[in-house]
Z-matrix of the N, CA and C atoms (Angstrom, degrees):
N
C 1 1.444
C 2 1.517 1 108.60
N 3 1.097 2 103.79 1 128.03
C 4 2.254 3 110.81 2 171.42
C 5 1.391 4 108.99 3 -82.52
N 6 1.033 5 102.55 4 122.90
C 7 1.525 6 129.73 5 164.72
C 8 1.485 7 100.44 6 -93.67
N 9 1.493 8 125.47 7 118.54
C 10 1.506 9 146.87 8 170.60
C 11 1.884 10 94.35 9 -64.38
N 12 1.648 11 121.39 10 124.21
C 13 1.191 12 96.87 11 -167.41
C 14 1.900 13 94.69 12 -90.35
N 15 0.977 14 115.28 13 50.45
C 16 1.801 15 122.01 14 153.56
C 17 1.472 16 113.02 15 -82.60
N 18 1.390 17 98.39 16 -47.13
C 19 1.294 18 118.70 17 176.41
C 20 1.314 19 120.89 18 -60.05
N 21 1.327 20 126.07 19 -51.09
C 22 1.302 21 126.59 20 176.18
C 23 1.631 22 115.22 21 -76.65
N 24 1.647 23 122.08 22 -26.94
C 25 1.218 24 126.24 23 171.37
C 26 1.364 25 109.22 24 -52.83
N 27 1.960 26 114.95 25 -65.72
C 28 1.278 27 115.23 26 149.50
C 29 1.360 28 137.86 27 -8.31
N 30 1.423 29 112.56 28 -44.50
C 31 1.435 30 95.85 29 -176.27
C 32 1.189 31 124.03 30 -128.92
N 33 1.895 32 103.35 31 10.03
C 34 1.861 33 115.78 32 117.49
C 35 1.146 34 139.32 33 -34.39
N 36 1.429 35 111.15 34 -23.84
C 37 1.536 36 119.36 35 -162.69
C 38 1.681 37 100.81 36 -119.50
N 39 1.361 38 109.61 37 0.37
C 40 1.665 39 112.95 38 -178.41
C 41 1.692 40 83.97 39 -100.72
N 42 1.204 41 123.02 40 -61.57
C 43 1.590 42 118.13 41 -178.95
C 44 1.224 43 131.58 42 -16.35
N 45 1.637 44 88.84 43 -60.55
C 46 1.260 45 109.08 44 -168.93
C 47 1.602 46 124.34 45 -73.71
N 48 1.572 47 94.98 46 -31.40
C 49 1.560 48 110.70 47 166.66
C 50 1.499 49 106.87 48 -56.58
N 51 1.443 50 117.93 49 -62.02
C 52 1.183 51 129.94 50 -177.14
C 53 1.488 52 115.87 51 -26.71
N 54 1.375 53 86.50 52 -64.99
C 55 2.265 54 105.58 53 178.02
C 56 1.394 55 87.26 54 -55.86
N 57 1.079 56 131.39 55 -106.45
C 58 1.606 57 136.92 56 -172.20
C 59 1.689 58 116.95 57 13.25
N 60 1.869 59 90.28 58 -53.03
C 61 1.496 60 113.93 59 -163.75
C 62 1.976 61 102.52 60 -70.66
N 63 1.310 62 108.07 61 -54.95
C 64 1.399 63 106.07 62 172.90
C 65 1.967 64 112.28 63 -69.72
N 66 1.102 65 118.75 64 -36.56
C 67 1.097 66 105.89 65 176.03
C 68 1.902 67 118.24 66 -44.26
N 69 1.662 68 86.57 67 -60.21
C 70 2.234 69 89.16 68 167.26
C 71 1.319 70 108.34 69 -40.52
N 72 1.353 71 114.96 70 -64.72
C 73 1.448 72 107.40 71 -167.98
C 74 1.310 73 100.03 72 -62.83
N 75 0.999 74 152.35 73 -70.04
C 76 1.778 75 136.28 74 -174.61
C 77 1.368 76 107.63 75 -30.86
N 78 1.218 77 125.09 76 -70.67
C 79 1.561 78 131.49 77 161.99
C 80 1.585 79 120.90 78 -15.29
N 81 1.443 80 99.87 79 -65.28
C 82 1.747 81 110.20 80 172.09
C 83 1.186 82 111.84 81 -51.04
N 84 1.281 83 136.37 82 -66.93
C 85 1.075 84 140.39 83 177.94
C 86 1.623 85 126.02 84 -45.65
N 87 1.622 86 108.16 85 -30.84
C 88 1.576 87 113.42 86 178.54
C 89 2.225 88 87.78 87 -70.43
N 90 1.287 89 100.73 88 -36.95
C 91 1.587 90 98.42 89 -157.84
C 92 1.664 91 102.09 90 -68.68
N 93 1.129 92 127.66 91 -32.70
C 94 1.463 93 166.49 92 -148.09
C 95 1.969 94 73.65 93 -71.51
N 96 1.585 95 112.67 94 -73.87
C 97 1.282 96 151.56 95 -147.80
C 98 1.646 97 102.91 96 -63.58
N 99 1.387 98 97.15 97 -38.20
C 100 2.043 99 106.67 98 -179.31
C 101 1.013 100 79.70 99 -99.49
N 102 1.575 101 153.80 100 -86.98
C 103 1.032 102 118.80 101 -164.50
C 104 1.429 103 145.43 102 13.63
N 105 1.294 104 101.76 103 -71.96
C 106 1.592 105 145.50 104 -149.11
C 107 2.168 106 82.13 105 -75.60
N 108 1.159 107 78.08 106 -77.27
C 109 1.979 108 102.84 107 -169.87
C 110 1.685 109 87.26 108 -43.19
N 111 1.498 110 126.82 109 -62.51
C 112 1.717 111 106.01 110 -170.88
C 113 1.369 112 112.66 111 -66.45
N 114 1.075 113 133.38 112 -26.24
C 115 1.721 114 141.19 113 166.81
C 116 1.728 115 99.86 114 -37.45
N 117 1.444 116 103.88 115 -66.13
C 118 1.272 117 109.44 116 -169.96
C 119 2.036 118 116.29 117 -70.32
N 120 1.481 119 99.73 118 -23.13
C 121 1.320 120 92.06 119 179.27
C 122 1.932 121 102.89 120 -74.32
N 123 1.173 122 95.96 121 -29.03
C 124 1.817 123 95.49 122 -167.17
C 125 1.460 124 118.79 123 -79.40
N 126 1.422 125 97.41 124 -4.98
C 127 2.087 126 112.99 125 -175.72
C 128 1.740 127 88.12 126 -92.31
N 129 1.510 128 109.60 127 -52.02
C 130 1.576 129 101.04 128 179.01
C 131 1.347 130 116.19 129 -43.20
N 132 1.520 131 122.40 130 -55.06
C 133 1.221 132 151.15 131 -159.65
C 134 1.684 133 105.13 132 -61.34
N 135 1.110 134 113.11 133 -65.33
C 136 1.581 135 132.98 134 157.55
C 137 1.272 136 111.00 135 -26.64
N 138 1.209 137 114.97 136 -58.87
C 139 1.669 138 130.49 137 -158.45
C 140 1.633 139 98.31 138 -81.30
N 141 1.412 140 133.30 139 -21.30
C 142 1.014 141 142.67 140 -150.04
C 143 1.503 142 95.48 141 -111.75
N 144 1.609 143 114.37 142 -36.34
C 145 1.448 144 109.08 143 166.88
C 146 1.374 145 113.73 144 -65.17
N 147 1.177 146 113.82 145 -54.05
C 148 1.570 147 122.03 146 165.45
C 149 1.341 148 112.96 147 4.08
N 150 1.173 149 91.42 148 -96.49
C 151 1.800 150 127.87 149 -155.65
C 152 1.840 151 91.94 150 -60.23
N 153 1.181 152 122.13 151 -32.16
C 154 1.591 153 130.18 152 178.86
C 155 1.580 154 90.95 153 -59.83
N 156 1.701 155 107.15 154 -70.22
C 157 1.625 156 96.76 155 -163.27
C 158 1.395 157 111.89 156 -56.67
N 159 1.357 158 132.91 157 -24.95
C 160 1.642 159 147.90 158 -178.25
C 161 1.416 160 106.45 159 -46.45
N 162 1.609 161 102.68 160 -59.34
C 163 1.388 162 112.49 161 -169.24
C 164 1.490 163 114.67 162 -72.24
N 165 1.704 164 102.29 163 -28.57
C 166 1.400 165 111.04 164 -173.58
C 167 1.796 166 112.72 165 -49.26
N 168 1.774 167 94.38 166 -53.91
C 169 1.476 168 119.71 167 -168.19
C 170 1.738 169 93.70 168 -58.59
N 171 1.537 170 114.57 169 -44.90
C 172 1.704 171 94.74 170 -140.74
C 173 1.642 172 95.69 171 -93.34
N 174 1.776 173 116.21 172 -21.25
C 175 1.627 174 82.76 173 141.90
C 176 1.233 175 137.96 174 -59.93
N 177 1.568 176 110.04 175 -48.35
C 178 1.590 177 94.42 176 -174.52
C 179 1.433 178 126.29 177 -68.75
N 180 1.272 179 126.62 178 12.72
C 181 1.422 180 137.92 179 155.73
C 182 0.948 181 95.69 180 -87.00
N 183 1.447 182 161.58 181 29.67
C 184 1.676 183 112.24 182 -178.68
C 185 1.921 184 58.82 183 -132.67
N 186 1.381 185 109.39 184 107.12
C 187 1.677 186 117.84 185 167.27
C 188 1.131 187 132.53 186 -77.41
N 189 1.249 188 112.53 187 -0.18
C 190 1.469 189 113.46 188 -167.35
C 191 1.478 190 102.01 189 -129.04
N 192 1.536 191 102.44 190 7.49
C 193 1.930 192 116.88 191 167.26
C 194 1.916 193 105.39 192 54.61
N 195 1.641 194 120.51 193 32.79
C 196 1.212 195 97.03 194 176.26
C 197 1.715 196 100.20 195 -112.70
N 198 1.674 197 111.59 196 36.94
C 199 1.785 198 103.25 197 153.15
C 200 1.675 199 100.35 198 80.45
N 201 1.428 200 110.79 199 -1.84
C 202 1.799 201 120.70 200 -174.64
C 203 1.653 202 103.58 201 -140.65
N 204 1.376 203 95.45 202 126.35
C 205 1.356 204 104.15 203 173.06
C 206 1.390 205 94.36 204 -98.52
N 207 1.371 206 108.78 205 129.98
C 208 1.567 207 125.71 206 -165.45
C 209 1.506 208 90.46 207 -110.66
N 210 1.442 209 112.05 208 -172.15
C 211 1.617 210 125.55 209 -166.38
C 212 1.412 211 106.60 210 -59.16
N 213 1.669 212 117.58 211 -65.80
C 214 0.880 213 129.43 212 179.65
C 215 1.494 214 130.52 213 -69.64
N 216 1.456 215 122.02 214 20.64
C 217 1.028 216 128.06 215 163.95
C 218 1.774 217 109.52 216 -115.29
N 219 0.942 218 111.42 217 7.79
C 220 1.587 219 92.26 218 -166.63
C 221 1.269 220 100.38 219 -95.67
N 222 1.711 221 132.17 220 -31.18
C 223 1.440 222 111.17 221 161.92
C 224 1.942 223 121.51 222 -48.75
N 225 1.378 224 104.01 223 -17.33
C 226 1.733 225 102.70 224 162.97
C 227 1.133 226 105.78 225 -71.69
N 228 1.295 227 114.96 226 -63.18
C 229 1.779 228 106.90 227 -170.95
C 230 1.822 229 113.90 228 -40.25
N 231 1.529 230 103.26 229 -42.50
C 232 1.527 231 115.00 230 -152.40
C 233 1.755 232 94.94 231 -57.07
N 234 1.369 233 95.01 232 -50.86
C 235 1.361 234 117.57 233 -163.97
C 236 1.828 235 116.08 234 -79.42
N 237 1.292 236 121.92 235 -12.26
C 238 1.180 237 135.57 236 179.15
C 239 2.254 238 105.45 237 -95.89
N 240 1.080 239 89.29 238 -24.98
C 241 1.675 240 115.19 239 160.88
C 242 1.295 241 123.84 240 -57.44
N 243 1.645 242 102.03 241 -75.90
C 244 1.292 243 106.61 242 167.90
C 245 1.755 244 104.83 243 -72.02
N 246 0.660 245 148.96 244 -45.30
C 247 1.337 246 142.56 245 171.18
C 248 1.413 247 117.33 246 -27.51
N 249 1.267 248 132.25 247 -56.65
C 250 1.302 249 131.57 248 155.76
C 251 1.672 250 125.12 249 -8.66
N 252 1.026 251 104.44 250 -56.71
C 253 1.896 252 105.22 251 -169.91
C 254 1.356 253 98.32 252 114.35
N 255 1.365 254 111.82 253 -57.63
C 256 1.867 255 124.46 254 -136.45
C 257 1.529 256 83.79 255 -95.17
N 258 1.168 257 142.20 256 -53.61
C 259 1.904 258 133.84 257 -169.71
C 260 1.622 259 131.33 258 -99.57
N 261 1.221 260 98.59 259 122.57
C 262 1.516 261 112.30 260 -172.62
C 263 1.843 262 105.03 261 -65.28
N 264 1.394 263 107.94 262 -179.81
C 265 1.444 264 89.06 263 -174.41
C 266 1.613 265 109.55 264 -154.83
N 267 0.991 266 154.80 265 96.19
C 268 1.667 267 148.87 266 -145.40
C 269 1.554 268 90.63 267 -112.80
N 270 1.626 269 112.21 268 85.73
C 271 0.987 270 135.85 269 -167.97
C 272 1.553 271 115.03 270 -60.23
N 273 1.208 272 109.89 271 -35.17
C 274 1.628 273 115.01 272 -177.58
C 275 1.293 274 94.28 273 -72.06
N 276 1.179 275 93.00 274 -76.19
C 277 2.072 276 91.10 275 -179.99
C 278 1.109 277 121.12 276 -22.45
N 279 1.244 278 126.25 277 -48.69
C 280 1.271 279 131.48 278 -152.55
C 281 1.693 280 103.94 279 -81.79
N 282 1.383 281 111.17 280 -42.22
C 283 1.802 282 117.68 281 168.93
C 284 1.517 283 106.52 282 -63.48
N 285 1.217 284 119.59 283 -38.66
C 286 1.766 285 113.11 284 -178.65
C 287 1.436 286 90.74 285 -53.96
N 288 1.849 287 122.55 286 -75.98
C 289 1.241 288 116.96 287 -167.20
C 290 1.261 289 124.67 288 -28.57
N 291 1.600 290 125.44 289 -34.19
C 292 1.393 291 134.19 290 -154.03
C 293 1.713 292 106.17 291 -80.73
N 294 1.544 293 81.18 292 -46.74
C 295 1.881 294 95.71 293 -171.30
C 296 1.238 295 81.56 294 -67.95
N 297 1.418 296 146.44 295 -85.93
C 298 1.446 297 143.01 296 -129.17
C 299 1.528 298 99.26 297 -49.89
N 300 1.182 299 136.99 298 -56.95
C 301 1.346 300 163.98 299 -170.21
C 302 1.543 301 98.26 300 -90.91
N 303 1.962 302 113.03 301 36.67
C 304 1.655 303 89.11 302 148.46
C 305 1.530 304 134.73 303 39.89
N 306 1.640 305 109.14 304 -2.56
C 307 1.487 306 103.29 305 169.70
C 308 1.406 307 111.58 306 120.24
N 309 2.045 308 99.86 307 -33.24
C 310 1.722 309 98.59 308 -164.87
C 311 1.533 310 103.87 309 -90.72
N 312 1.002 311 89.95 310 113.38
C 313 2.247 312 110.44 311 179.88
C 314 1.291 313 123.29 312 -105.37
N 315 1.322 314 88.63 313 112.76
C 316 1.716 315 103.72 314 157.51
C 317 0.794 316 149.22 315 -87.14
N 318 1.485 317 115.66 316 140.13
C 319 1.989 318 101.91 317 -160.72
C 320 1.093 319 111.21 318 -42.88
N 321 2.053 320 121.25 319 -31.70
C 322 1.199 321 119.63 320 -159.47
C 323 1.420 322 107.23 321 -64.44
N 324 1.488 323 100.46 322 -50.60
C 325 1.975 324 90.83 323 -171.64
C 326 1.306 325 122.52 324 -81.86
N 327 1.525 326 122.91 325 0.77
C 328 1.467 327 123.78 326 126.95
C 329 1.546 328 120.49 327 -31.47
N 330 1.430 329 122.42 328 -70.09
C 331 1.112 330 130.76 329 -169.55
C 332 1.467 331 101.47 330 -58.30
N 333 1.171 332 102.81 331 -44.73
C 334 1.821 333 105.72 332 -169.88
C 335 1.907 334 107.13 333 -66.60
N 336 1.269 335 112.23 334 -22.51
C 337 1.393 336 121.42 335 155.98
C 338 1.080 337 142.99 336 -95.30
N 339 1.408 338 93.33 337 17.84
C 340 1.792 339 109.51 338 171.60
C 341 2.070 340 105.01 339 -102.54
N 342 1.344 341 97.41 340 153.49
C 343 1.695 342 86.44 341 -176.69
C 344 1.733 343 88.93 342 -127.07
N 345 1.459 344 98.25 343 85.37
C 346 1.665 345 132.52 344 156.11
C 347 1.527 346 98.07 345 -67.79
């Protein structure tokens, strides 16, 4: 049987597309793949600034340096919080936590009174 060589050039040139075509997609997918991994290094990274500026603020609220944010400091804290730029703040929450806990605060139930 004759093959017209248009025909066979033709479907040299479908091949080759073809390979080409899975090669990108293999490619995409490695890129797809770092992607993914710097997403996750920069959410760590983020989260790690966080908790820095957290700690930064709720020492420098606690003014009288005794490790307890007492009554009269937590409108500092509240406000040294929102002051930041970078942290939201679920303000009620955040005074229940204080009173319940006598004053002694953790970044965690900070965090747990932030609405991230």
């Amino acid at each position: 049987m004759y093959i017209h060589p248009f025909f066979c050039s033709s479907q040299n040139a479908l091949d080759s597309i073809t390979k080409q075509q899975t090669q990108n997609i293999d490619e995409f997918e490695e890129q797809v793949e770092m992607a993914k991994e710097v997403l996750a290094e920069l959410k760590a990274d983020a989260k790690s600034g966080i908790i820095q500026t957290l700690l930064t603020v709720i020492v420098a609220s606690d003014v009288d340096g005794d490790f307890t944010i007492d009554p009269e400091e937590v409108d500092t804290l509240i406000n040294n919080i929102e002051g930041t730029g970078q942290l939201g703040i679920n303000e009620g929450l955040l005074r229940s936590k204080i009173e319940q806990s006598g004053g002694d605060i953790q970044v965690s139930q900070v965090r747990k009174s932030r609405l991230m």
